[in-house]
N, C-alpha and C positions, 0 to 999 in steps of 0.2 A: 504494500500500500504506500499510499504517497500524504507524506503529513508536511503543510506548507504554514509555515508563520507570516502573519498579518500585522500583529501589531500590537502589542503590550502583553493580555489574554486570550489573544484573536488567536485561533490556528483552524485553517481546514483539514479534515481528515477524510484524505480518500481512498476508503473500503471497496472491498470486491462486489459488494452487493449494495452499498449506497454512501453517500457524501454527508458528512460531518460539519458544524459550522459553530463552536467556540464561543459565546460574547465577543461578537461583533458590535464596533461601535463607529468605527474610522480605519480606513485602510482600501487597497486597492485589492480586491478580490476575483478570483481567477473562472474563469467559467467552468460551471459546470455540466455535468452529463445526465442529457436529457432521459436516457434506460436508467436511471436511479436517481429512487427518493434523497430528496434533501432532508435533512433532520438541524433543524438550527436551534442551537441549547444556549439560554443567558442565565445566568448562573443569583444574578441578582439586578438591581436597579438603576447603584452608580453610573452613575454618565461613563465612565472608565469601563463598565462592562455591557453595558445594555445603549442601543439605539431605536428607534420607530424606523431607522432604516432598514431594518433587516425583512420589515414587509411587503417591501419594492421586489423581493427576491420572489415574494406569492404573486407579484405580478406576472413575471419572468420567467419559472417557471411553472411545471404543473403539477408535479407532487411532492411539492413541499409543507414540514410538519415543524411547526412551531412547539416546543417546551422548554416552557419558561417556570421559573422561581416565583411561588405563589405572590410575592412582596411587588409582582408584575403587574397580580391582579387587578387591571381597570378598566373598565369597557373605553374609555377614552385613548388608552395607551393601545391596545388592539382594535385595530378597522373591523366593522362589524363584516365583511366578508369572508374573516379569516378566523370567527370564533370558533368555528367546526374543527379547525387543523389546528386548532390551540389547546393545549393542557399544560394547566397550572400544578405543579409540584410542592409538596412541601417537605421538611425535614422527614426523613424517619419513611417515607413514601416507596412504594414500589411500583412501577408500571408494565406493563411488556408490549409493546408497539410490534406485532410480529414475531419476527427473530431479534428482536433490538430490543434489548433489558434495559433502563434505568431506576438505578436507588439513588436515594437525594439524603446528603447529611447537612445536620447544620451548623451554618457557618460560623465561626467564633466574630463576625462583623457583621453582615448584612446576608441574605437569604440561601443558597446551597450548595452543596459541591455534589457533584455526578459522578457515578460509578456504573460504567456501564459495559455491558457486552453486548459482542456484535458478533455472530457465526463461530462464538469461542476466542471470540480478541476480546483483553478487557480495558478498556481505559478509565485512567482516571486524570480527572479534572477539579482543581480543590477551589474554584472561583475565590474567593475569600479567607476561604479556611485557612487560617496560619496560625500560628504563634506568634501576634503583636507581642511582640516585645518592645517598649519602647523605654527608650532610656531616661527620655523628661517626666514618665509615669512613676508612680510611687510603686513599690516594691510590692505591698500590697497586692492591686491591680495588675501586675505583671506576674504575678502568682498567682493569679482569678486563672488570667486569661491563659498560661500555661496547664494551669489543670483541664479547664475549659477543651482547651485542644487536643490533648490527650487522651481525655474523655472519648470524644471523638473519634479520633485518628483510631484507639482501638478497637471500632467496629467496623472499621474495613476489612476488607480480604486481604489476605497476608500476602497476596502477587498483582502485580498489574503488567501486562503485558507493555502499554505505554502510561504514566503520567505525567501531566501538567502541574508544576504547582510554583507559588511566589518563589520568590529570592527578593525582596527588596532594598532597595541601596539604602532610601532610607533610614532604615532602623540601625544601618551603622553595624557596628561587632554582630549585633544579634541577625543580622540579614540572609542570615542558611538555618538560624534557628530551627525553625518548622519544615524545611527539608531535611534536617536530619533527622528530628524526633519522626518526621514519614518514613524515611528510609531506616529508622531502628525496628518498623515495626513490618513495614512491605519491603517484597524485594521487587523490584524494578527491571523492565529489560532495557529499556531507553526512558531516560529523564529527560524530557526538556523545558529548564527554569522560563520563569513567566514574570509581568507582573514588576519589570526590572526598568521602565521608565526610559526606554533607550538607553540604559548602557549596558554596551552589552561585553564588555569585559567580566559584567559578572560570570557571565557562563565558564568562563575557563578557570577564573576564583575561584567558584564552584566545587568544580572538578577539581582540583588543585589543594583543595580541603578536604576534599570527601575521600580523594584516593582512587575514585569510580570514574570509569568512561561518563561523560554528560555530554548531551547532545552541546554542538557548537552554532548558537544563533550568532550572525555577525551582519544581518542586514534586513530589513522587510520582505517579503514575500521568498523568505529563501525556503528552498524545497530539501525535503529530504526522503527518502526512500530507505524506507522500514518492513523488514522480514518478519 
């Protein structure tokens, strides 16, 4: 399959049996193929994750399937054309769209992370989900939101074939925090950090820390081809 980065949390994922689309919000996106459903997943609300652009693509083509993070819930934010191919997710949720599983965790910030398979691929996507660690927070609150993730992070499955998750530059020392507490608990075939605000030196940082192959973003729309 062919997995192409967009733009912050944006990535498309193209599957043998249909197309993948990440929290979309901004970026240059690639065409796709009209014998497979599109499946476009927004993880939550932020302007950074979520756009009303992504419904131009129901214009475009013809079968495409909107699931979105309940916190999306508005009939104003969804064109009443597109309520039938919409389903709202919440934490804790399970659906099956065909062959195409999604469970929805919740997120230590704003609305879910996806965990899904597809023909026995699994991916994971943590839109939010991290370990905020922040260093101007009081110790306290960064001990919430640490357990908080943890919590979490222990109800996933112990492998994913691909996931997504932050790195961000932000938080400074703590900025792989929440990829490693993921990777103590899942193992991983291909990482590719997110969420990193264009710089993308963090990916070899990354790697570089962890000891582990991680995938190398170095520019918008770069494609990568995954086994």
């Amino acid at each position: 399959m062919k997995i192409t980065y967009i733009h912050h949390s944006c990535f498309v994922v193209e599957a043998i049996n249909c197309t993948i689309l990440f929290d979309y919000y901004k970026g240059k996106l690639p065409s796709f193929r009209e014998d497979k459903p599109l499946y476009v997943l927004s993880s939550h609300r932020h302007p950074d994750h979520f756009s009303d652009k992504i419904f131009l693509l129901g214009d475009q083509y013809k079968d495409v399937f909107y699931i979105l993070s309940s916190d999306i819930d508005n009939n104003k934010r969804v064109p009443e054309r597109f309520r039938k191919v919409t389903t709202f997710m919440h934490p804790g949720q399970e659906m099956k769209f065909g062959r195409f599983w999604v469970n929805c965790y919740k997120s230590t910030d704003e609305g879910v992370a996806f965990a899904i398979d597809v023909f026995g691929t699994s991916f994971y996507h943590a839109g939010d989900l991290n370990d905020w660690y922040w260093e101007g927070e009081s110790q306290e609150d960064n001990i919430a939101m640490q357990r908080r993730y943890l919590k979490e992070v222990s109800l996933l499955d112990d492998h994913f074939d691909v996931a997504f998750v932050p790195v961000d530059p932000r938080l400074g020392k703590y900025y792989s925090l929440g990829a490693k507490e993921f990777l103590d608990h899942c193992s991983v075939d291909h990482l590719f950090p997110m969420h990193f605000w264009d710089d993308f030196s963090v990916c070899k940082k990354l790697q570089d820390e962890l000891g582990r192959p991680v995938e190398q973003i170095e520019y918008k729309n770069q494609e990568f081809e995954v086994e």
